[in-house]
C-alpha positions as CSV (number, residue, x, y, z in Angstrom):
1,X,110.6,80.9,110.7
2,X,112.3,84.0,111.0
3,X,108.9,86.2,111.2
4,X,106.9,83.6,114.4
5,X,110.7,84.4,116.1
6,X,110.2,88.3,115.4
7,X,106.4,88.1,116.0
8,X,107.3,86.4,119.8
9,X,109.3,89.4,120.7
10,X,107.4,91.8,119.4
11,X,104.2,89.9,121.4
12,X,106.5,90.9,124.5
13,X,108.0,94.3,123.6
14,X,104.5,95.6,122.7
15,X,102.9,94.4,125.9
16,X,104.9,96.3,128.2
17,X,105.7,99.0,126.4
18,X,102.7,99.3,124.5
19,X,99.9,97.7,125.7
20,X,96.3,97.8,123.6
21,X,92.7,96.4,124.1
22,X,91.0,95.4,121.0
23,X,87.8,95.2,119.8
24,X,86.3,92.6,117.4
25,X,88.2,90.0,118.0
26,X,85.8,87.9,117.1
27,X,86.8,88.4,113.3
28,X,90.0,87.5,113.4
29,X,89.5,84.0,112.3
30,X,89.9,84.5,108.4
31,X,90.9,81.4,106.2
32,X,92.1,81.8,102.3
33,X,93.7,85.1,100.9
34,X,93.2,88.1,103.3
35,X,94.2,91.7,102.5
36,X,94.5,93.2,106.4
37,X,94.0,97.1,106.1
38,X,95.1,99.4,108.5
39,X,95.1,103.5,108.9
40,X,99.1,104.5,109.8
41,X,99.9,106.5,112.7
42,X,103.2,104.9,113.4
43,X,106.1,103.2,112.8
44,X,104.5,100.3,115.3
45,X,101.8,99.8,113.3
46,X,103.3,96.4,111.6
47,X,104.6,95.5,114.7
48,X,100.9,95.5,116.6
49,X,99.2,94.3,113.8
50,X,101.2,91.7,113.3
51,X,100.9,90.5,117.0
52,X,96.8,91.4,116.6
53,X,96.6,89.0,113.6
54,X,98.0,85.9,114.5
55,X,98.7,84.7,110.7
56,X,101.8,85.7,108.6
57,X,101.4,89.1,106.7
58,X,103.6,90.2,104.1
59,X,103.4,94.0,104.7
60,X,103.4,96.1,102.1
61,X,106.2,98.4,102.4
62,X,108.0,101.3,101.0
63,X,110.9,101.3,98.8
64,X,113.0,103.7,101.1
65,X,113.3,101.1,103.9
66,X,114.9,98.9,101.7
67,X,117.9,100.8,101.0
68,X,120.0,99.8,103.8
69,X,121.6,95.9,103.7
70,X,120.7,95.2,107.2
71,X,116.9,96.9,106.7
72,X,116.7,95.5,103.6
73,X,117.8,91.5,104.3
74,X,115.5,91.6,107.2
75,X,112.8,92.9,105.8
76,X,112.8,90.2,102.5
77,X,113.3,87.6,105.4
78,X,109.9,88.6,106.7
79,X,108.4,88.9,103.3
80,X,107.8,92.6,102.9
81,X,107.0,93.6,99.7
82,X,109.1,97.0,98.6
83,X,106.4,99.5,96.9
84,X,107.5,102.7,94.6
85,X,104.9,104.6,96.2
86,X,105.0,107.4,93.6
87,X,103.2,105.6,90.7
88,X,102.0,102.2,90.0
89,X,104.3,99.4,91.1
90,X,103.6,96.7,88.8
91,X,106.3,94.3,90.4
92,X,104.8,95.0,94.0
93,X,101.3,94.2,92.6
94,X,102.9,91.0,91.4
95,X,104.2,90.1,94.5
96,X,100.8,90.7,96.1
97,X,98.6,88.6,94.2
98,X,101.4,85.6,94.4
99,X,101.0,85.4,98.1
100,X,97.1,86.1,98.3
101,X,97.1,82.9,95.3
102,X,98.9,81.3,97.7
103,X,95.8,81.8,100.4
104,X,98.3,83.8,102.3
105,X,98.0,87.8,103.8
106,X,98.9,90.9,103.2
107,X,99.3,93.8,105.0
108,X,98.3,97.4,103.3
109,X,98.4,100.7,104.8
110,X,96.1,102.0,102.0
111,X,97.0,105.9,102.9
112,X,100.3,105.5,101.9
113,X,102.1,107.2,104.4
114,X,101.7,107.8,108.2
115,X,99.7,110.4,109.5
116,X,100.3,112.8,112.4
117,X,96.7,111.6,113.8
118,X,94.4,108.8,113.9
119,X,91.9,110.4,111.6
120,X,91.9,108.4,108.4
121,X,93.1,110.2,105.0
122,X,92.3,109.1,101.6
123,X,93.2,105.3,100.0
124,X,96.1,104.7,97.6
125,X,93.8,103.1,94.2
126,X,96.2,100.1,94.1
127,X,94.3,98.3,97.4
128,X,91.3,98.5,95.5
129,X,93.0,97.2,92.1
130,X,94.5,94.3,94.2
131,X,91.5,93.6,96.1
132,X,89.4,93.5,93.0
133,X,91.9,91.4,90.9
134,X,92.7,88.6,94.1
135,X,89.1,88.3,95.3
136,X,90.7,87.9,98.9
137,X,88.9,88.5,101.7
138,X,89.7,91.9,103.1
139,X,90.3,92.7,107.4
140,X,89.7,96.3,108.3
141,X,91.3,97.5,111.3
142,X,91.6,101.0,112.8
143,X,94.5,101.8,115.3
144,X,92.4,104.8,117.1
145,X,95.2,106.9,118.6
146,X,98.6,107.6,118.5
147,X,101.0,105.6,120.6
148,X,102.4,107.0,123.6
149,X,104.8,104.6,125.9
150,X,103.0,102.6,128.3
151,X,99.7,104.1,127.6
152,X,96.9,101.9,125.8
153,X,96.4,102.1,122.1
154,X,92.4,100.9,120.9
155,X,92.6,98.5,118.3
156,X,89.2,98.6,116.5
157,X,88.8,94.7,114.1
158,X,85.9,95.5,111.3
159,X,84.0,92.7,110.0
160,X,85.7,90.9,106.8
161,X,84.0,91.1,103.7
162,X,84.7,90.3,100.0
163,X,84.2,93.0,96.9
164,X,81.0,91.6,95.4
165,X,80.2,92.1,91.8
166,X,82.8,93.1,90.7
167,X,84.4,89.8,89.0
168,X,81.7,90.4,86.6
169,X,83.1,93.6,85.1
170,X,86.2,94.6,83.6
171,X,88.8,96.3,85.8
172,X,88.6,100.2,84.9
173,X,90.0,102.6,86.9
174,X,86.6,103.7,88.0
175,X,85.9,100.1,89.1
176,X,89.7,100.5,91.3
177,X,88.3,103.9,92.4
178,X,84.6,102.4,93.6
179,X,86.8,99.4,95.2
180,X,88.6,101.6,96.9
181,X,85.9,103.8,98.6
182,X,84.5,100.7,99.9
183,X,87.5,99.7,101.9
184,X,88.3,103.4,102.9
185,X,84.1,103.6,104.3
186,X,84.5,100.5,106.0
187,X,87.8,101.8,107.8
188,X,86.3,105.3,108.4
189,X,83.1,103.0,110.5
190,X,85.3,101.4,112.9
């Protein structure tokens, strides 16, 4: 409830302030479990993705916004999962797979922190651990520029696609590391 009321302002605040065109919309129509991948340039990067893709994400989040009440009630309210990003996060991993078993989203900004351009940097391996181990359908989506105040931002929607072949193999860290270079070239082609 909480998140559509959050999602509706931020519909309007990002409109005005920060309006964007996007391409391949066409793809945004996913069903089931759906792991929506982004590049970070921004704080607003949650904010437009979320008003981009119309379904409920829990964003994938790090640990250090959580540390203030305020920050940290109103994140839980809009189902962010916290993430230790310095090592694996078995809980956040946890929390990850329950909502994509659910055949709900999440929201992943696979480079782990925000970057001072829109060039994309190298994947985090757990994206590629949770992608293999859920199965879920995964949503590439480039934000090409950095945000300036009433000037457009491009919003680039990839094609969704599915891991093949790996349910057939154990999960190794060179299977996580292959995973993750497919997500990281489909980002890099949008």
């Amino acid at each position: 409830m909480l998140y559509r009321a959050l999602r509706a302002i931020a519909v309007a605040l990002v409109k005005i302030f920060f309006p964007y065109k996007v391409s391949g919309r066409e793809y945004l129509d996913v069903k089931g479990p759906l792991i929506a991948i982004s590049n970070h340039t921004s704080m607003l990067d949650p904010l437009v993705l979320g008003v981009v893709v119309k379904r409920t994400i829990a964003y994938i989040a790090k640990i250090e916004l959580f540390k203030h009440p305020f920050a940290r009630w109103l994140l839980l309210k809009v189902n962010a999962i916290p993430v230790n990003r310095h090592g694996s996060d078995v809980s956040a991993i946890k929390q990850s797979l329950r909502v994509l078993k659910g055949g709900g989203a999440i929201g992943i900004f696979p480079e782990g922190t925000r970057g001072k351009t829109a060039e994309i940097r190298p994947f985090e391996r757990g994206l590629g651990f949770i992608a293999i181990k859920s199965g879920a359908t995964i949503l590439p989506v480039r934000f090409k520029k950095l945000y300036k105040i009433f000037r457009g931002q491009t919003v680039v929607i990839g094609k969704p696609f599915k891991l093949d072949g790996f349910d057939t193999e154990p999960i190794t860290m060179e299977s996580v590391s292959r995973a993750t270079e497919i997500c990281e070239n489909a980002m890099k082609a949008l």
